[in-house]
C-alpha positions, 0 to 999 in steps of 0.5 A: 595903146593896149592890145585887145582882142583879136577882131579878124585873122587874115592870110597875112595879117591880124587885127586886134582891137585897143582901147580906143575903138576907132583904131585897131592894131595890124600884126603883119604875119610871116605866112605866105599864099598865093592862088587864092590860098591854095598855095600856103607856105611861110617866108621868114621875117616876111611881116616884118619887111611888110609892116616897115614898108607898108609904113614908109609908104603910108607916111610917103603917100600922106606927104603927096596927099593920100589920106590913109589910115595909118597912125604909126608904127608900134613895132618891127611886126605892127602899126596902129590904124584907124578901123575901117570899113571895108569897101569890098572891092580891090583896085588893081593898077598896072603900068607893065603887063604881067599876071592876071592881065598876061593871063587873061589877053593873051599877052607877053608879060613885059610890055609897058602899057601908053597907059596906066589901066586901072581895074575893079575886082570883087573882093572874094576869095572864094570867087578868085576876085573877079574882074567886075566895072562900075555897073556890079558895084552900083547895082549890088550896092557896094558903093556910091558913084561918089565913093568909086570917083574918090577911089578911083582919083586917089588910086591915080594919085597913088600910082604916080606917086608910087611909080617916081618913088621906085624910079628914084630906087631903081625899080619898075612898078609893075601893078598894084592892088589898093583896098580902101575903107570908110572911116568918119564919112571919109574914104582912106586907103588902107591893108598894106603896100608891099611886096606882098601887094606889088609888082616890083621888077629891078630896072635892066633886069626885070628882076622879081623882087615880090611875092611872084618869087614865092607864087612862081617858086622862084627862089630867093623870096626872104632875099627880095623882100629885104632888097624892097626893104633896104631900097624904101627906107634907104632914103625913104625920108629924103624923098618924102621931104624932097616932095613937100 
């Protein structure tokens, strides 16, 4: 597959364009943000660690029936995709009280919810990606009734997948952001699943082993990310085939 121009740069990645125009390469960067970018900085082998995990869970999540847009892995830093259309909102999903949720109820970060709460947010940096419902994303056009149900039951699906694979790895799966795309008239989940994305809290110590180690200059982020690392692939293919 040849590398062609560079179509976008993100904070933590950049896509470059091949010689087939319905996939494109995603290079995983070692840049670091937090706050919506006002926090900047850089975590070394950050992008690799991202661009492993987010492939071992790709490959796990298509074995328990998520279609993604993941191809395969090209190298330690990127995978080939398939080029998706945004859908511009992210999904959050959270198991454990923590940020965002913490922040705006006024909660103790720790408490583990009856229920998994699932939430939209607008895609915009420049917004803080505001918590929106059903009712924005229909009005403003940004997707169908249709597309929201698709959305919606494959981020549940991701969610109790997720949360039994780190429970095999001695992990809590804390929340989560999802961002989805369309592709062929399909929707497809895509970007990256990885400690950059979760919330991941050692089980017994509610040890941080994501980027909140970074946002709260807690110390030891190379050393987390390369525990998430170690953990995923450790067995990653045992589970994937123990689910088929």
């Amino acid at each position: 597959m040849i590398q062609g121009a560079k179509l976008y740069e993100g904070k933590a990645k950049i896509l470059y364009a091949t010689d087939d125009p319905s996939l494109v390469i995603q290079y995983f960067k070692d840049d670091a943000t937090a706050f919506n970018a006002q926090k900047r900085g850089t975590i070394m082998d950050k992008g690799v660690c991202n661009n492993r995990i987010s492939s071992a869970l790709f490959v796990y999540l298509e074995s328990r029936g998520v279609p993604t847009h993941f191809v395969k892995q090209l190298d330690d830093r990127s995978m080939l995709v398939k080029r998706l259309e945004i859908v511009p909102l992210e999904v959050t999903i959270r198991n454990i009280v923590a940020g965002g949720m913490a922040k705006l109820l006024g909660l103790e970060e720790g408490i583990v919810l009856e229920r998994a709460v699932f939430e939209w947010h607008y895609k915009s940096d420049a917004l803080g990606d505001p918590l929106i419902n059903d009712d924005h994303v229909l009005a403003m056009g940004w997707a169908s009734a249709e597309e929201l149900s698709i959305i919606r039951a494959a981020s549940v699906k991701v969610n109790e997948a997720l949360k039994a694979f780190f429970l095999q790895r001695q992990i809590d799966l804390v929340d989560f952001k999802l961002e989805f795309g369309r592709f062929q008239r399909s929707i497809l989940l895509g970007d990256e699943i990885s400690p950059d994305t979760m919330r991941l809290w050692e089980q017994g110590t509610r040890r941080k082993l994501d980027k909140d180690r970074f946002r709260r200059d807690l110390g030891s982020v190379e050393e987390a990310y390369q525990e998430v690392l170690r953990r995923v692939l450790g067995d990653a293919k045992q589970a994937t085939a123990a689910s088929r």
